[in-house]
C-alpha positions as CSV (number, residue, x, y, z in Angstrom):
1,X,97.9,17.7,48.1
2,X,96.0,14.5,46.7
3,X,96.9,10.7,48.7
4,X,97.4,8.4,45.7
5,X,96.4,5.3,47.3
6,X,98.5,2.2,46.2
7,X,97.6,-1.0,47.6
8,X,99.8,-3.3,48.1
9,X,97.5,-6.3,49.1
10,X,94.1,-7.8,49.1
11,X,93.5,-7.5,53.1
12,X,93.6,-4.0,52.9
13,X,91.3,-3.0,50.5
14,X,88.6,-2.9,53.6
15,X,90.4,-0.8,55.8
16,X,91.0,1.6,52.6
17,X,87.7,1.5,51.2
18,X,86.1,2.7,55.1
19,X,89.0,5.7,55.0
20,X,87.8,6.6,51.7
21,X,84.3,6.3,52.6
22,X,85.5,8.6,56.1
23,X,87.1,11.0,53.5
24,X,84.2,11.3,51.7
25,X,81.4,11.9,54.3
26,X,83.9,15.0,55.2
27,X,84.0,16.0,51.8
28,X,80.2,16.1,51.6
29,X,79.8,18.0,54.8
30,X,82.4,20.5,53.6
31,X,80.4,20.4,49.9
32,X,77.5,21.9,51.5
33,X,79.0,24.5,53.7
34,X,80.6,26.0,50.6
35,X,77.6,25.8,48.7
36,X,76.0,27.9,51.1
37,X,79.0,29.9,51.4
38,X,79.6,30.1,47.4
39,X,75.9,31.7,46.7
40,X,77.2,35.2,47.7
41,X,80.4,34.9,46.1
42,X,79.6,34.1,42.9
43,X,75.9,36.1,42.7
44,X,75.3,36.1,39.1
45,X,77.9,34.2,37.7
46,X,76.0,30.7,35.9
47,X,77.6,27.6,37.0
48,X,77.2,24.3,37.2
49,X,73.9,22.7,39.3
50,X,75.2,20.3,42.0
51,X,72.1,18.0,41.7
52,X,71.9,14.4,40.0
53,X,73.2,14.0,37.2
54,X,70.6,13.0,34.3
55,X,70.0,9.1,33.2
56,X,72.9,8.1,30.9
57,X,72.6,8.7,27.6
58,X,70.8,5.5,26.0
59,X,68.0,4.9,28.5
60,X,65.6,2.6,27.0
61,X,62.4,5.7,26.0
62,X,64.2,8.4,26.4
63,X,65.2,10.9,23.8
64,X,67.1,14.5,23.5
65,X,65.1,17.8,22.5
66,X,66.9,20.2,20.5
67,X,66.0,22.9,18.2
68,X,62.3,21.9,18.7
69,X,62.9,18.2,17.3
70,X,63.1,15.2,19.4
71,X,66.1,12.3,18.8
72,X,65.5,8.9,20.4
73,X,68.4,7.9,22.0
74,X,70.2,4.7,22.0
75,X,74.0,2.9,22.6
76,X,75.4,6.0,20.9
77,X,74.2,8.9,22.3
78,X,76.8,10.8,24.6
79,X,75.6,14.2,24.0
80,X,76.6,15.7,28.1
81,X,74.6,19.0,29.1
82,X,77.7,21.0,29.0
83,X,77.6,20.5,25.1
84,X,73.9,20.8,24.7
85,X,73.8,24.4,26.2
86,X,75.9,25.9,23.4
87,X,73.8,24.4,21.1
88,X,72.0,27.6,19.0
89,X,74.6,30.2,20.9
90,X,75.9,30.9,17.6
91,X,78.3,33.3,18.2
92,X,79.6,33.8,14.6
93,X,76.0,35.7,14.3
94,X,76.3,37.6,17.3
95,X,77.2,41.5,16.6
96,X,80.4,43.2,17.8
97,X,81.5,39.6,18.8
98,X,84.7,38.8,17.5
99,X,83.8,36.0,15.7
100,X,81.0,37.4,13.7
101,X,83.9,40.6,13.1
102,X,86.0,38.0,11.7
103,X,83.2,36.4,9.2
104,X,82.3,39.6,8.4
105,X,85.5,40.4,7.2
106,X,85.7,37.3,4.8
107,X,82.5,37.8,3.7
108,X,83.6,41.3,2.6
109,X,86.5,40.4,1.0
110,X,84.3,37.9,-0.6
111,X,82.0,40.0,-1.8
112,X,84.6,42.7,-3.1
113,X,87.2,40.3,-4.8
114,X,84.5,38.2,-6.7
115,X,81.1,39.9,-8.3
116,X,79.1,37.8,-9.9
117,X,77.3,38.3,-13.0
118,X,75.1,41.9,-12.8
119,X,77.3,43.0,-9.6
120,X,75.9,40.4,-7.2
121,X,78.3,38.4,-4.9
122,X,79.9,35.3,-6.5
123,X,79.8,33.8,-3.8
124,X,76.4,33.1,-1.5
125,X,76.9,32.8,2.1
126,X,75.0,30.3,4.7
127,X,75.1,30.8,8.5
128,X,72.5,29.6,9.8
129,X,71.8,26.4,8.6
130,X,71.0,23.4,11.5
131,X,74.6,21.8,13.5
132,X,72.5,18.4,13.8
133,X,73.2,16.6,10.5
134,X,72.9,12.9,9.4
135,X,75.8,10.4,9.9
136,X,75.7,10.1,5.9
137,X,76.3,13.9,5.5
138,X,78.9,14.4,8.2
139,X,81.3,11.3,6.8
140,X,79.7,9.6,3.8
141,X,78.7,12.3,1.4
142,X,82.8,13.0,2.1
143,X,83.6,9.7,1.1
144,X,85.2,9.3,4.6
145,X,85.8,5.5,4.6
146,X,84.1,3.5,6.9
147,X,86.9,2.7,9.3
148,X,88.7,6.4,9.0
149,X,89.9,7.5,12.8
150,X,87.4,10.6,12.3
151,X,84.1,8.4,12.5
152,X,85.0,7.3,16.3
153,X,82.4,7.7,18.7
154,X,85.4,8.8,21.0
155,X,85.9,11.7,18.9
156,X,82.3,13.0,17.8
157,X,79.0,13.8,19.7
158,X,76.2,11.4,18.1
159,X,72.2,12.3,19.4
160,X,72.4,8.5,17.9
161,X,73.1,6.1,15.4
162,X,72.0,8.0,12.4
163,X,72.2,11.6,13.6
164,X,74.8,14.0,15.4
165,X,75.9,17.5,15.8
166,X,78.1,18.3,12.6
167,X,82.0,17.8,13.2
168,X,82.8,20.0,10.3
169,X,80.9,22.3,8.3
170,X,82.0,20.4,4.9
171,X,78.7,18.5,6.3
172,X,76.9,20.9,4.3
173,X,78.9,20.8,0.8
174,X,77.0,17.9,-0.9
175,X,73.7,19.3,-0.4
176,X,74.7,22.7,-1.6
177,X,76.2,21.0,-4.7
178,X,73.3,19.2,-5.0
179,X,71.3,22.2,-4.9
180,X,73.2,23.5,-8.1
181,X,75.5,26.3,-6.2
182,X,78.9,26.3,-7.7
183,X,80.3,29.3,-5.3
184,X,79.1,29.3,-1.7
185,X,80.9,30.0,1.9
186,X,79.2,28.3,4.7
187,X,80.2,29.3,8.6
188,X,78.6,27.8,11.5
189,X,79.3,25.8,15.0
190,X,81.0,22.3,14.9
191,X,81.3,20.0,17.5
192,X,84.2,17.5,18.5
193,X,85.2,15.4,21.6
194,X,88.8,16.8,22.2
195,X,91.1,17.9,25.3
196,X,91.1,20.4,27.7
197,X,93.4,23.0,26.9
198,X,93.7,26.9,26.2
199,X,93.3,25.7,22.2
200,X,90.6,23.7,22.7
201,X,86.7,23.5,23.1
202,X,84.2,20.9,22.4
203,X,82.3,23.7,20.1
204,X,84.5,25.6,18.2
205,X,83.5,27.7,14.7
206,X,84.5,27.1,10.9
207,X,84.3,28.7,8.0
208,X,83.9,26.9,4.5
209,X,84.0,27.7,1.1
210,X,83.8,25.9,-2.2
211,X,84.4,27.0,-5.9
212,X,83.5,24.9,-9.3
213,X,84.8,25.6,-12.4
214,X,83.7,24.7,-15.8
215,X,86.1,24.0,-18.7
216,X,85.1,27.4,-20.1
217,X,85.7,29.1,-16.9
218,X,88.9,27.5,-16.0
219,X,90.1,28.0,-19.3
220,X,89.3,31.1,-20.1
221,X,92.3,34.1,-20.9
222,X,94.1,30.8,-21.4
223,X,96.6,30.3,-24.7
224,X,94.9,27.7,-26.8
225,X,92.6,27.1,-23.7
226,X,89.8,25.9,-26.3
227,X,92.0,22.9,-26.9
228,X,92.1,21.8,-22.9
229,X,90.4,19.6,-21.7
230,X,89.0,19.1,-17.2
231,X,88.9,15.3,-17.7
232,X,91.2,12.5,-18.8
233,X,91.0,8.8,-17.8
234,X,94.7,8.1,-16.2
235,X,96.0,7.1,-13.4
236,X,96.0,8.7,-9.9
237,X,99.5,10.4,-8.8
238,X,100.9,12.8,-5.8
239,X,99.9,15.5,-8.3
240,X,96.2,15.1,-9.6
241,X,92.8,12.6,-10.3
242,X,93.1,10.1,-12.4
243,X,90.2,11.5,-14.0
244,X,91.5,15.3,-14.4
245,X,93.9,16.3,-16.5
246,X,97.1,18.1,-15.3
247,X,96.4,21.1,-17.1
248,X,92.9,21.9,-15.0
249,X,94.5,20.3,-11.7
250,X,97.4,23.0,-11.6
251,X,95.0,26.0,-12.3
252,X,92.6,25.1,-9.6
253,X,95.2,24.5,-7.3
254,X,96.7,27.8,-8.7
255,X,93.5,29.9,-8.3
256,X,93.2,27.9,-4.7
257,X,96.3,29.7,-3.4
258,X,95.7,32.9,-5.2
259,X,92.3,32.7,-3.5
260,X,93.8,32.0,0.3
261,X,96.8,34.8,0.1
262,X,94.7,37.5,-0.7
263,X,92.4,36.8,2.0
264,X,95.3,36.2,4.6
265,X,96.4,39.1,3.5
266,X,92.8,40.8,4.0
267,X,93.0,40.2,7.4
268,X,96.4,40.1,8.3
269,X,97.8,42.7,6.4
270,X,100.5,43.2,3.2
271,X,104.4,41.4,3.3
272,X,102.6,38.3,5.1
273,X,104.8,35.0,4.2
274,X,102.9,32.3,2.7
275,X,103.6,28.4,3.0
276,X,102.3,25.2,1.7
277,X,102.1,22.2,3.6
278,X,101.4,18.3,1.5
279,X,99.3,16.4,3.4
280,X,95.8,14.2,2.8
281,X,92.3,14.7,3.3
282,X,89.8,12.4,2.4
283,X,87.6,14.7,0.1
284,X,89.8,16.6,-1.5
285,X,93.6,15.7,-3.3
286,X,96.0,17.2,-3.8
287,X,95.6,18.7,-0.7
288,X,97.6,21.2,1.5
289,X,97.8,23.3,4.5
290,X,98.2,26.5,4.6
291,X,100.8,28.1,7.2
292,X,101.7,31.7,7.7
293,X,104.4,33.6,9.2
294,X,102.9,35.7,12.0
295,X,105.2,37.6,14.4
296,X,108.4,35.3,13.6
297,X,106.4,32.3,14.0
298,X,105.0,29.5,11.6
299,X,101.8,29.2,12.2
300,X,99.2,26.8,10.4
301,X,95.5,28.7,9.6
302,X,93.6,26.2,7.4
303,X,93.2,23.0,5.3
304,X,92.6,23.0,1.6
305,X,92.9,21.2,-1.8
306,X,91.4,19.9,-4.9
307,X,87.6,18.4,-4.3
308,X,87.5,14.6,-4.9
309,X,85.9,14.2,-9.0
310,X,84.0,11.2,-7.1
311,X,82.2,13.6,-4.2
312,X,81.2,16.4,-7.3
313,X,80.0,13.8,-9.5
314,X,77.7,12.1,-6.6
315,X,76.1,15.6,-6.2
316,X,75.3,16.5,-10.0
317,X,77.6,18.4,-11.1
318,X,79.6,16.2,-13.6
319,X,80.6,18.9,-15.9
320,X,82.9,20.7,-13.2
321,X,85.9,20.8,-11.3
322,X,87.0,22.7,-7.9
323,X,88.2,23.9,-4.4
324,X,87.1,23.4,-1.3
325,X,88.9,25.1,1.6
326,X,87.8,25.2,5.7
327,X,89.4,27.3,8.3
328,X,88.6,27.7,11.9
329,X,87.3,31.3,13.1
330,X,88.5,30.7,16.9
331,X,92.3,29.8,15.7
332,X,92.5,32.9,13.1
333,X,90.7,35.0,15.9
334,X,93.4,34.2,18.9
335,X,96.1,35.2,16.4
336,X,94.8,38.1,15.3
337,X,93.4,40.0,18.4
338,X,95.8,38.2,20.4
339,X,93.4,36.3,22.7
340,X,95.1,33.9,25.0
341,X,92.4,30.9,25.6
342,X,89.7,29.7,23.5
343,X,87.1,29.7,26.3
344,X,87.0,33.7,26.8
345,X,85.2,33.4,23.1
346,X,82.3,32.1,25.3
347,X,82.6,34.7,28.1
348,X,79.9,37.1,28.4
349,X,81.6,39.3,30.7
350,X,81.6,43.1,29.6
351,X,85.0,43.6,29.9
352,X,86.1,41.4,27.4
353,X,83.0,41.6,25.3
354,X,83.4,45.5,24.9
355,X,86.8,45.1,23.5
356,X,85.4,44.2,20.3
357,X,82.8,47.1,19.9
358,X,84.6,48.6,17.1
359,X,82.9,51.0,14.6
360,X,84.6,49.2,11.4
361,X,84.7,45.7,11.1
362,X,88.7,46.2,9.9
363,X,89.6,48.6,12.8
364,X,92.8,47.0,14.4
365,X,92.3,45.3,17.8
366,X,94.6,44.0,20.8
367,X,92.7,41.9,24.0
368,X,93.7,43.0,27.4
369,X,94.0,40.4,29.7
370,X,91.3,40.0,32.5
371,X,93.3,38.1,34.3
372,X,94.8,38.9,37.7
373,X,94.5,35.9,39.9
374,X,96.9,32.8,39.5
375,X,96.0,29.5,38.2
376,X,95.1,26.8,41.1
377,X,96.2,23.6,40.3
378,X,95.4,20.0,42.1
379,X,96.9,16.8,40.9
380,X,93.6,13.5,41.3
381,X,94.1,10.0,41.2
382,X,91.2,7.6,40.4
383,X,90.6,4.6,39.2
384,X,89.4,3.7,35.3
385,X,87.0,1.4,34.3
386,X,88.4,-1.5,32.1
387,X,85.9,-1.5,29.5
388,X,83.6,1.4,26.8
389,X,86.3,4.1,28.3
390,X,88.0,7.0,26.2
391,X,90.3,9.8,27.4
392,X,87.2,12.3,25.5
393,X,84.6,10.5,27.9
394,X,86.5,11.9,30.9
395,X,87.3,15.5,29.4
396,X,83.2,15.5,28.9
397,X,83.0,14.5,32.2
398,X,85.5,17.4,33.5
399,X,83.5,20.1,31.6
400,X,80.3,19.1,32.7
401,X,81.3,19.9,36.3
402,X,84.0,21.9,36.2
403,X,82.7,23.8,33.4
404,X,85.1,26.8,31.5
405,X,87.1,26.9,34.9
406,X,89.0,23.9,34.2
407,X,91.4,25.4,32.3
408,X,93.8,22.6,31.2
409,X,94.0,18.7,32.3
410,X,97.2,16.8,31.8
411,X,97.6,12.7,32.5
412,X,100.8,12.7,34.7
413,X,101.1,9.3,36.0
414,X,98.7,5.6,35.7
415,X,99.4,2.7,37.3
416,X,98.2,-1.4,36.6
417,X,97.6,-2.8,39.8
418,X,98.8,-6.9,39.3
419,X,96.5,-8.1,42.0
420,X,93.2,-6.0,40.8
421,X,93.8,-7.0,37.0
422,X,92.7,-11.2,38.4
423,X,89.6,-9.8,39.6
424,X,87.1,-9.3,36.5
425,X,85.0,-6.8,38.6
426,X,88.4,-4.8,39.6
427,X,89.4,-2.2,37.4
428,X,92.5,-2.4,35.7
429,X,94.6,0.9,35.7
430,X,94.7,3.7,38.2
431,X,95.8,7.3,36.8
432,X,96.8,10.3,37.9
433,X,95.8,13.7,36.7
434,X,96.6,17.3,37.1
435,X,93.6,19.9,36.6
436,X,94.5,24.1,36.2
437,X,91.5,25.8,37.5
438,X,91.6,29.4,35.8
439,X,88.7,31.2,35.5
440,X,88.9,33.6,32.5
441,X,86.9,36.4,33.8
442,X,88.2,36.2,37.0
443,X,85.1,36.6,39.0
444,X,86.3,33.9,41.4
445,X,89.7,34.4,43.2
446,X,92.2,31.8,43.3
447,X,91.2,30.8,46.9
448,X,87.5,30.6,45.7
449,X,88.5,28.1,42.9
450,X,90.4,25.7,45.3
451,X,87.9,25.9,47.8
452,X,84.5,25.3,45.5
453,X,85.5,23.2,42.8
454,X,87.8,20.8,44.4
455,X,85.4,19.4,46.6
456,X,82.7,19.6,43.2
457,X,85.0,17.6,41.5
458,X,85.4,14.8,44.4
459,X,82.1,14.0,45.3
460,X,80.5,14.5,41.7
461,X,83.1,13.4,39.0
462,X,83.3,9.7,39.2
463,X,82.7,7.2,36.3
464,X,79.7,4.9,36.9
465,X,80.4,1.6,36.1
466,X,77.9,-1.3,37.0
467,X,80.5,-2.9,39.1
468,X,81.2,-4.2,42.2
469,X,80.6,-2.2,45.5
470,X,84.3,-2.3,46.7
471,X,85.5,-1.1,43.0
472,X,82.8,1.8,43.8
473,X,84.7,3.3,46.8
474,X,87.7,4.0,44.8
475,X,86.0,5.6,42.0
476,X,86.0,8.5,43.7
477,X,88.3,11.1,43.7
478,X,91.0,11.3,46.7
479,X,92.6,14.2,47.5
């Protein structure tokens, strides 16, 4: 049961901060005996290493290695080592994993649906091209205006100013175009600063695809097609461009859907109810989501729409008009093999791993639960720093000691103190959280979980403000 301290005046912040300080000498004492005792429990299960935590991200000469390059770091670096280790996991290319079963199963539809000229694929695929992408590529080439909520640092992992790991594969689309493809799918790892939750993970995988058209394409088969036309200069309305013409808009829009219900049905199988959602994306318009009805319930699978004239004219390809579409593999996965939380996709356990051994890619599968301990919960109360602070940093914080056994963190309470706010090296706002401890391969019983991470959590996971000693003390959690 956690002590929420609330003082109620200045004299007693001494006496509080020596309890706390008490508390916390026991808590490292106790920290140690499990670690010792831990070591046999948990023999060959990879957690997280109680020693120091590195230098904070923007140390003057430092810099982060990854895939055999070197990024100097500055004010906004905040990749954490949790997110760094599933950098080049890529489990979309991993065989028998339910990811890559999925891809596989859009790329064969792909390829079947849509030959290309002398029986090759229409469409060429790219899976293995680099996460770490230039800030230009990821919002820019997207025409993602400069103060759009997606470009917060909050909300995206940077290796530094100029470079990051890609939030979205649509990263990718401008070079392609450039390149002179007009048909491609492109599925990798993308990387976002989100909650905690059982439908969320920092790294999640999407799948993208993009289709040009030129007027004789689009038009072709069509009555008095030779007489359309892709571009008009009008004005811009709910419907279309203001530099294509109605005509083209509604039959890329048309072969758009057409497109997305056969694959749906692909994988989901025939009588699956289709719906389309308005709603606005920076790089493509009209755009719409696409929802489906799975098992009585509405569920949306992907985003799509009409690319941006602006976006396919910066890349080269002035002469042509088309779709772009991007779903995520993890969100189609969970709803069709019926998987409960996204962190068993990183699970490596052979329970869960041989489920998905299937000889065809199409063969029908269900997940059985692991599962047969209880969550363990614990409600923590801390204190936040007033200044540079996001609800993401502290998520990033959780996974990086917790790790995939936090399974959900909710704020349930915060608090301004009146008498801390008038002291500038005081923090301002106490809050209260609640953390389910779950581990999805259950190699650690309930009673494990409570007694290991808890006291992980209190004497590692504290923010580290340059502040003032006393503020120091009641960083720390307090159980």
């Amino acid at each position: 049961m956690s002590l929420f301290l609330r003082l109620g005046a200045e004299e007693r912040v001494k006496e509080a901060a020596a309890m706390v300080c008490w508390a916390l000498r026991r808590v490292g004492l106790a920290r140690a005996h499990l670690a010792r005792k831990a070591s046999g429990v948990c023999r060959g299960h990879e957690h997280q290493p109680l020693g120091p935590r590195p230098a904070a991200p923007g140390a003057p000469g430092s810099a982060v290695e990854l895939l055999g390059k070197s990024y100097p770091q500055d004010d906004y670096s905040n990749l954490t080592r949790k997110v760094l280790s599933k950098v080049g996991r890529n489990l979309h290319n991993q065989p028998q994993h339910p990811l890559w079963l999925l891809k596989e199963r859009v790329k064969q539809h792909f390829y079947a649906q849509y030959p290309g000229r002398a029986g090759t694929p229409l469409f060429s695929v790219y899976d293995d091209l680099s996460p770490v992408v230039t800030t230009w590529q990821n919002f820019d080439s997207l025409l993602i205006p400069a103060d759009h909520p997606s470009r917060k640092k909050g909300d995206n992992y940077f290796l530094n100013a100029t470079h990051m790991l890609r939030a979205h594969t649509s990263a990718h689309q401008w070079d392609l175009l450039r390149a002179g493809l007009d048909a491609f799918l492109v599925v990798g790892d993308v990387y976002r600063r989100d909650q905690i939750d059982a439908q969320h993970y920092p790294v999640f995988h999407q799948l993208e695809a993009v289709r040009l058209f030129s007027r004789h394409q689009l038009f072709a088969g069509i009555k008095d097609g030779e007489n359309l036309q892709l571009f008009e200069q009008s004005s811009r309305s709910a419907h279309k461009q203001e530099t294509h013409t109605l005509e083209a808009t509604k039959l890329v829009e048309f072969d758009l859907k057409q497109t997305l219900t056969r694959l749906m049905t692909h994988i989901f199988g025939d009588g699956l109810d289709v719906r389309w959602v308005d709603c606005y994306f920076p790089f493509t318009h009209p755009s719409f989501e696409m929802e489906i009805n799975f098992h009585g319930e509405w569920l949306e699978v992907l985003g799509c729409g009409v690319m941006e004239q602006q976006l396919v004219n910066s890349a080269g390809a002035q002469d042509r008009m088309g779709w772009a579409f991007g779903l995520g593999l993890e969100r189609l996965a969970m709803i069709l093999y019926d998987i409960p939380d996204i962190r068993l996709f990183w699970s490596q356990d052979e329970r869960f791993l041989k489920q998905f051994r299937v000889p065809d890619i199409n063969q029908k599968v269900t997940f059985q639960p692991l599962s047969k301990y209880p969550a363990v919960i614990n409600d923590i109360s801390f204190w936040l720093p007033r200044e540079n602070y996001t609800e993401n940093d502290f998520y990033d914080l959780v996974r990086t000691i917790g790790g995939d056994l936090v399974e959900k963190v909710d704020l349930i309470d915060k608090f301004e103190h009146p008498n801390f706010c008038r002291r500038p090296w005081m923090p301002a706002l106490q809050g209260e959280i609640r953390v389910n401890l779950h581990s999805c391969e259950q190699l650690k019983s309930s009673q494990f979980l409570k007694a290991w991470t808890v006291p992980v959590l209190v004497t590692q996971m504290r923010f580290r403000p340059e502040v003032h000693p006393v503020e120091s003390s009641f960083q720390h959690f307090v159980f």
